[in-house]
C-alpha positions, -999 to 999 in steps of 0.1 A, spaced: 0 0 0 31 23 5 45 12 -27 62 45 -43 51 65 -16 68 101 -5 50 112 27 57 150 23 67 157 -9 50 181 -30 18 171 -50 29 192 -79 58 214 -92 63 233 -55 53 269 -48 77 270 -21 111 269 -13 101 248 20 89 221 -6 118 220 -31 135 186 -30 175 190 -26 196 162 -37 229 153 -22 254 127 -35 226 117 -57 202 113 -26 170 134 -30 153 147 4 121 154 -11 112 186 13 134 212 34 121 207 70 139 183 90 139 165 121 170 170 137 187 148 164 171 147 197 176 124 227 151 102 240 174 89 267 153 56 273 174 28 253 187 -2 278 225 -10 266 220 13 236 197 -10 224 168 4 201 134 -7 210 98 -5 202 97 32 218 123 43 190 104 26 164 72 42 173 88 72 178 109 74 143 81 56 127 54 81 140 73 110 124 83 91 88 48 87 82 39 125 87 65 136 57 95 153 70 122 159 41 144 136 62 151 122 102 182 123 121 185 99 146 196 110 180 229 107 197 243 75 191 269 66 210 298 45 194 312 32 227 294 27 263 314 51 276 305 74 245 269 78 259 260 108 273 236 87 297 229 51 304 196 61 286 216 68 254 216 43 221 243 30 209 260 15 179 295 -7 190 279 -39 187 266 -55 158 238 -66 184 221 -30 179 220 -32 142 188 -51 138 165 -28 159 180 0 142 174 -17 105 139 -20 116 134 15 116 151 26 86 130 -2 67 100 12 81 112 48 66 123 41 38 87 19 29 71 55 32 98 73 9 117 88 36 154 93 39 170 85 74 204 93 88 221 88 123 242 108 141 271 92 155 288 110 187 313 105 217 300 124 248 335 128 258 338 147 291 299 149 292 294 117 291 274 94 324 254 124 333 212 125 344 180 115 315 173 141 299 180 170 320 219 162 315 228 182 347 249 164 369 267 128 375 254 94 374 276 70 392 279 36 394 249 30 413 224 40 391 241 26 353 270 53 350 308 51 343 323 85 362 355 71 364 356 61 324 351 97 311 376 112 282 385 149 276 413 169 259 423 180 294 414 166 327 394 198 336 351 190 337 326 207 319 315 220 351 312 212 388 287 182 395 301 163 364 328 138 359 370 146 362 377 130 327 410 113 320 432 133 295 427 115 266 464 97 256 470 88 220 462 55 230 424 69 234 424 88 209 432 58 187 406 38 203 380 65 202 387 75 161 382 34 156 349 36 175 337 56 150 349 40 125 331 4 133 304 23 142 300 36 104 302 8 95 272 -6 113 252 23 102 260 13 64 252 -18 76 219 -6 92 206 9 58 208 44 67 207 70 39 236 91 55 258 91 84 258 126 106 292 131 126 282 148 158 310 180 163 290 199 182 277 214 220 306 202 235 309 167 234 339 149 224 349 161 189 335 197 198 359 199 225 390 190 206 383 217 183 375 246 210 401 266 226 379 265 258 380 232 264 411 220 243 443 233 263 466 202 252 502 208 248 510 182 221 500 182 182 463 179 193 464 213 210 469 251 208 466 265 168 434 261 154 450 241 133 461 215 157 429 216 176 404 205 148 432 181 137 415 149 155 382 155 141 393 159 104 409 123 113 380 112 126 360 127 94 381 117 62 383 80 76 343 78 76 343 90 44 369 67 28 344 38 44 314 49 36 302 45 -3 307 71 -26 270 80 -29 266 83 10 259 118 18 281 129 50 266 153 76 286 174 104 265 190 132 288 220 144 290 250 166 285 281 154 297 301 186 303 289 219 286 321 232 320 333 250 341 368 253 356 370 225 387 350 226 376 327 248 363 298 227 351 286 196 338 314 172 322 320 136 355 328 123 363 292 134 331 276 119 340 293 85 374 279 83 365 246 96 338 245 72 362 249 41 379 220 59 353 194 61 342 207 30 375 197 15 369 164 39 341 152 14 315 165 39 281 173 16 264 190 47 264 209 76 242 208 107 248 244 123 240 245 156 259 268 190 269 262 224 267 235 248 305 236 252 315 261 284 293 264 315 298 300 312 281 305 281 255 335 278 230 322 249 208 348 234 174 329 229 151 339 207 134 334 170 161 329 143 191 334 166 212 304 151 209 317 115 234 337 111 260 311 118 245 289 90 243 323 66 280 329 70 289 293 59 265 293 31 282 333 18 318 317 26 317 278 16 296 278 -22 287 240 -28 286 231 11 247 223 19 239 239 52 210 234 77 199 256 107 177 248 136 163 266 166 128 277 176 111 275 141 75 268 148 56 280 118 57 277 77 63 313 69 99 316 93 103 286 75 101 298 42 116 328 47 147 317 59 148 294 27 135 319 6 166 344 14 192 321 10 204 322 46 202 283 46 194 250 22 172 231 52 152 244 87 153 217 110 121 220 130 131 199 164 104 208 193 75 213 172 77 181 158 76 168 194 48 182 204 31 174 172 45 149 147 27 159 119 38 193 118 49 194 81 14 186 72 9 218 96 32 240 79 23 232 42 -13 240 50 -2 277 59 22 281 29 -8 267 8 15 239 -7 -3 208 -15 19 176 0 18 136 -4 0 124 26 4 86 33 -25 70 21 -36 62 58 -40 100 68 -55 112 34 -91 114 50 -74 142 78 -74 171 51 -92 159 20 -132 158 30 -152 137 3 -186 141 19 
């Protein structure tokens, strides 16, 4: 019944920028509102279970131009919680597979983001605010940073990563690719952002190292260019490859990472064979002073899209109707909105947002009956 079907897609040639298909490596996401990454923190030994597959398949259904799997964790110690999934055992491919069958029956693209919590890692569901020890699932005294210093009192004194762990870590994410492929996903999203493992070798507030991993910014995003071009030697050629990234640690200037930074990484990864980038801020110093409010993450993906030509960019962050949506498209300040919260609280909310932009979508064939009244 779902044969050729793409939930969310435009009936017609689109009106909108919002419902203009973009194609990456040959990989076409049939709309530009996206589900980004978000933690459900409820997966027993990283496993995937019939939450997750409600969850992801609850969403697919509805039409989004793609989902991002959460947080995925390519060690245990990689989680950010004991709630957190995982992919560094071929055990957790199946339930995972499951998913992106389901997705993919409705015409959906899926990708998963693979990430290292670093010195953020065995912390609190959800809330994320403070140490989980032994008693309750964690591993404080397994923890990895650039430094030994923590992200802030209440959380875990991480070991200085050696190049021993760095070598073990980079292979993590490695085999974990390689499960992903494995898995079916449409792309692979390397997680480089809000402070956890790879976003903290590449800040100056977090990365104080002394050795070839540390000091220039040259030497600080070293590791997770590593990390990067081996996952894209693995991966097949046709595989789009996603990077979520700060824009800003929302420092003093000076003190950590800045825009400046995300530009000249984003020639890097560009150069990396990364098709797109997930632009997202902070996350990475306690001290940080975030200035919330509508469309306050766009100019970071702006200044990529000006500087880096032929780099796809996506931003996110309080979008909760069609015409911000659009607009933002419409002026060229970024190639994709992800639309996180709103899908949360109602998973149809592309369905939502095309209704106000007056662009006619694919519905899957269940759910035609909610907009098109034949009596």
């Amino acid at each position: 019944m779902t044969k050729n079907i793409s939930a969310g897609a435009a009936e017609s040639t689109p009106k909108t920028v919002a419902f203009t298909p973009l194609t990456l490596r040959g990989v076409t996401f049939h709309n530009r509102i996206w589900v980004p990454p978000m933690c459900m923190f409820c997966a027993v030994d990283g496993m995937a279970d019939d939450f997750h597959f409600v969850h992801y398949g609850s969403l697919a259904i509805r039409g989004p131009g793609c989902i991002v799997m959460e947080a995925t964790a390519v060690s245990p110690e990689g989680r950010i919680s004991p709630g957190c999934l995982g992919l560094w055992k071929d055990e957790q491919i199946s339930p995972m597979k499951r998913i992106v069958d389901f997705a993919h029956s409705y015409g959906q693209k899926i990708g998963i983001q693979l990430a290292h919590a670093g010195r953020k890692a065995s912390c609190t569901r959800g809330v994320c605010n403070h140490l989980v020890d032994e008693s309750e699932g964690g591993w404080p005294n397994n923890v990895y940073g650039p430094t030994d210093v923590p992200f802030q009192e209440g959380y875990a004194k991480p070991k200085a990563a050696s190049k021993a762990d760095l070598k073990r870590i980079h292979d993590d994410f490695v085999s974990a690719t390689k499960r992903a492929v494995t898995a079916g996903f449409d792309f692979v999203e390397i997680h480089g952002a809000h402070g956890y493992f790879l976003s903290s070798m590449s800040s100056p507030a977090s990365n104080t190292r002394t050795d070839e991993y540390g000091g220039s910014f040259e030497n600080r995003v070293k590791y997770p260019l590593e990390v990067t071009n081996s996952i894209r030697k693995i991966i097949p050629e046709d595989m789009p490859l996603f990077y979520r990234i700060n824009g800003t640690d929302w420092l003093e200037p000076g003190k950590g990472w800045e825009v400046t930074d995300l530009v000249k990484m984003a020639k890097l990864l560009k150069d990396a064979g990364v098709d797109f980038l997930n632009v997202s801020t902070g996350g990475a110093d306690s001290a940080q002073q975030i200035p919330v409010k509508p469309f306050f993450q766009v100019p970071f993906a702006e200044a990529v899209k000006k500087a880096v030509p032929g780099l796809a960019v996506g931003t996110v962050g309080l979008f909760c109707d069609g015409k911000s949506i659009e607009s933002v498209l419409k002026e060229e300040r970024a190639d994709v909105v992800f639309v996180g919260r709103a899908h949360l609280r109602n998973p149809a909310a592309v369905s939502a947002f095309a209704t106000e932009l007056d662009e006619p979508i694919v519905l899957a064939p269940q759910y035609i009956r909610s907009v098109r009244r034949r009596h």
